[in-house]
C-alpha positions in Angstrom: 10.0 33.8 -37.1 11.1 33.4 -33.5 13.1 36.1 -32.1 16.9 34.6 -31.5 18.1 37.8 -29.1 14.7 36.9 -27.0 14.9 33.4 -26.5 16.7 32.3 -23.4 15.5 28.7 -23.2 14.7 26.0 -25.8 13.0 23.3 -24.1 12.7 19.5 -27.1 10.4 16.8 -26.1 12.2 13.2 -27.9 10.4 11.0 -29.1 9.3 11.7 -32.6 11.0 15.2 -32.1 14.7 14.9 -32.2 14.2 12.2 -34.6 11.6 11.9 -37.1 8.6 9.7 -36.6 9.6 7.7 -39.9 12.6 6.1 -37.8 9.3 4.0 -36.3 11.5 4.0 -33.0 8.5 4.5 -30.8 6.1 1.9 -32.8 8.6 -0.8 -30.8 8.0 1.3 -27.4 4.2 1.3 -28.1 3.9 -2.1 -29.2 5.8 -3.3 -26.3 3.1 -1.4 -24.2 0.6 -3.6 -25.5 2.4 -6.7 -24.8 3.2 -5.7 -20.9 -0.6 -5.1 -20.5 -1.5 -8.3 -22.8 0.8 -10.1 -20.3 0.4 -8.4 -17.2 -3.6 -8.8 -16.9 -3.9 -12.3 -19.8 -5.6 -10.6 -22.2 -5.8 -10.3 -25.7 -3.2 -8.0 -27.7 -6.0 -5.5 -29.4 -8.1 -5.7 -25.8 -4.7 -4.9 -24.3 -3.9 -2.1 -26.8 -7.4 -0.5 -26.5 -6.9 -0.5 -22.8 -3.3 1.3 -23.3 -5.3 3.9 -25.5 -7.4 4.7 -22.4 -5.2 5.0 -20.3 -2.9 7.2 -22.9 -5.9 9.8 -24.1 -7.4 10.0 -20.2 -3.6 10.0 -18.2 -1.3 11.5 -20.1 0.6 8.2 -20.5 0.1 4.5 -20.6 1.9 4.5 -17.2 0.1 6.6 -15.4 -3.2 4.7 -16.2 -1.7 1.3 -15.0 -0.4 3.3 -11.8 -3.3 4.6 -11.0 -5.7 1.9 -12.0 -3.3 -1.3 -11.1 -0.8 0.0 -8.9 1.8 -1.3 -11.3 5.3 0.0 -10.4 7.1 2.4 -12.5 10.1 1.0 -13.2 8.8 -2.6 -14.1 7.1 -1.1 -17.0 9.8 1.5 -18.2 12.2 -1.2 -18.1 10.4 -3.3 -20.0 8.7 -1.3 -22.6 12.3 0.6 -23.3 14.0 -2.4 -24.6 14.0 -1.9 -27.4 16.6 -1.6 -30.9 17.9 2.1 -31.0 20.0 0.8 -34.4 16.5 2.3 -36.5 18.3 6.2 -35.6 20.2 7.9 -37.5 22.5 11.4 -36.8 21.2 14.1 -38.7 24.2 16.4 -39.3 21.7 19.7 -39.7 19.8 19.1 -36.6 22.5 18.9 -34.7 24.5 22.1 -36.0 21.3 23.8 -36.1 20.7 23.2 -32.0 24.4 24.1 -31.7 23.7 27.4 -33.1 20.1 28.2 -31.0 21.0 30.6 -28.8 19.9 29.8 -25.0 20.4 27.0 -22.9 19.0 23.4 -24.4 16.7 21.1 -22.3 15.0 18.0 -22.7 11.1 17.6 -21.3 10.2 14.1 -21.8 7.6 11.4 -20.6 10.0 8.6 -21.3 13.2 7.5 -18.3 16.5 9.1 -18.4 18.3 6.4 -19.5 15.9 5.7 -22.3 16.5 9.3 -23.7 20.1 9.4 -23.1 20.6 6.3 -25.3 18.7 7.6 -27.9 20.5 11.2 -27.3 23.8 9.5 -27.5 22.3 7.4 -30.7 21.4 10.8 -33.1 24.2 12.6 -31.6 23.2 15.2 -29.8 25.1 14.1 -27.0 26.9 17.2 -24.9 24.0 19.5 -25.9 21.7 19.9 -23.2 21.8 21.1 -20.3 19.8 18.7 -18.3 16.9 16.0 -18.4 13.3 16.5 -17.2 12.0 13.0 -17.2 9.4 11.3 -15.8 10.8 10.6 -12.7 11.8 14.3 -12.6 8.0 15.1 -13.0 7.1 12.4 -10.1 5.2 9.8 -12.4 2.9 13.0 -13.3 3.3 13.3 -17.1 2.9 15.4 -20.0 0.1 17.1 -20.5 -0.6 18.0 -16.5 0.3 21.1 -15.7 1.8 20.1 -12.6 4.3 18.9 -14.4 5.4 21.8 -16.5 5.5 24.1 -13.2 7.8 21.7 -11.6 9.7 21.3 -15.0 10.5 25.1 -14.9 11.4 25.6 -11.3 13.5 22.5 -11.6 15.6 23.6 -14.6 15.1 27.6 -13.1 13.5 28.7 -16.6 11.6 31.9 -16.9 8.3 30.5 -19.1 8.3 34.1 -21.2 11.4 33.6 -22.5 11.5 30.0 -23.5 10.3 27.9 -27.2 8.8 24.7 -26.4 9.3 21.9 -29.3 7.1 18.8 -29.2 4.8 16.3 -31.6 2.2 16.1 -29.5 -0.3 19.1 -29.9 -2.0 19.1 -26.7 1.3 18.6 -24.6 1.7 22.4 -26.3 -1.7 23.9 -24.6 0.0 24.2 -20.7 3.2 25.3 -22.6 1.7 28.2 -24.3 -0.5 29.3 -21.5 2.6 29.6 -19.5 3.9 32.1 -22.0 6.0 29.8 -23.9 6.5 30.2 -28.0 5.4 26.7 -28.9 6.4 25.0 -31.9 4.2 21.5 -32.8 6.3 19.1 -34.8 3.3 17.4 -36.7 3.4 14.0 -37.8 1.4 10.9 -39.5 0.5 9.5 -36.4 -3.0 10.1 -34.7 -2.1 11.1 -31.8 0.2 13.8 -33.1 -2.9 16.0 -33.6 -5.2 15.0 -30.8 -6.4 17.7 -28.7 -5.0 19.9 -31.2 -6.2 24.0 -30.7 -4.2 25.8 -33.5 -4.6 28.9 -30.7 -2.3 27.3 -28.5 0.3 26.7 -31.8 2.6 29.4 -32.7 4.6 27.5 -35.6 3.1 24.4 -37.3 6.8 22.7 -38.6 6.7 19.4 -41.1 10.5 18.9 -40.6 12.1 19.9 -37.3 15.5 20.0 -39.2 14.9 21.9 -42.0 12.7 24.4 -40.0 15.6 25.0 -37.3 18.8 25.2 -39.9 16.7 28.2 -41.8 15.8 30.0 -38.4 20.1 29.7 -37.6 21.6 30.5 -41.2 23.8 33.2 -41.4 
């Protein structure tokens, strides 16, 4: 297990993360993806979600495909595909004494907006906990899995990569992580894209339940 006295730095991606992927919150984000593209460019919802595919597997996100591609700006889409109902979350009362316990300072790394994840922060009740936000506006548009954006991400947030556990669904957002010099630990799920661009060399724990995993790695 992970070393406690040598980890300075915890650094949680959200979505399907700090809640579990059953709560379906994302499905409304993603499904409201398809609909700003179906409506943005009058095409049909499955042509519109295969083009949101494309733009997810060869971006890094959805949004970075339409910025790139269309020119769309930011904020239109965030604002759009983030309103959402947050009522689907629940608290879980072990994941949030069990972060309270980790030893190190707590961050968030996420491809969503800041006031998306502090909604759903404040929703589960890990509000208070962390330390600070790297969003996507943090990152400059450039998301998840570029590398750019975990070198900003660190300098930002003045974490030393060596000393620092990564936590995150998404197996190939783990790859720059670990090459860093992070401890990565890969939250798998049901969905597909939890395990695309998966390289089990790059994955130092495989963990089924986030909660369960972290109150066993801070019991007395």
């Amino acid at each position: 297990m992970i070393e406690l006295n040598k980890t300075d730095y915890w650094i949680f991606d959200l979505d399907n993360t700090l809640y579990p992927a059953e709560n379906n919150l994302f499905s409304q984000v993603d499904r409201r993806m398809g609909l700003f593209i179906s409506e943005k460019f009058n095409l049909p919802y499955d042509a519109a979600k295969n083009l949101q595919k494309q733009y997810f597997m060869t971006y890094g996100t959805t949004l970075k495909g339409l910025m790139m591609e269309h020119n769309i700006p930011p904020h239109d889409f965030l604002d759009y595909v983030h309103d959402i109902n947050f009522d689907v979350l629940q608290k879980n009362d072990d994941l949030i004494k069990s972060i309270k316990k980790l030893r190190g300072t707590k961050f968030i790394y996420t491809n969503a907006s800041r006031d998306y994840t502090m909604k759903v922060v404040d929703k589960i009740g890990l509000e208070g906990i962390f330390e600070d936000i790297f969003d996507i506006k943090s990152a400059e548009f450039n998301p998840k899995p570029d590398p750019e954006s975990y070198h900003k991400m660190v300098s930002d947030m003045g974490i030393d990569p060596k000393c620092a556990v990564m936590v995150e669904d998404i197996a190939r957002n783990l790859i720059p992580a670990s090459k860093m010099g992070m401890k990565t630990v890969w939250v798998e799920t049901d969905h597909k894209w939890s395990s695309e661009g998966l390289e089990h060399k790059f994955i130092d724990y495989k963990v089924p339940n986030l909660a369960d995993w972290l109150k066993n790695l801070v019991k007395d």
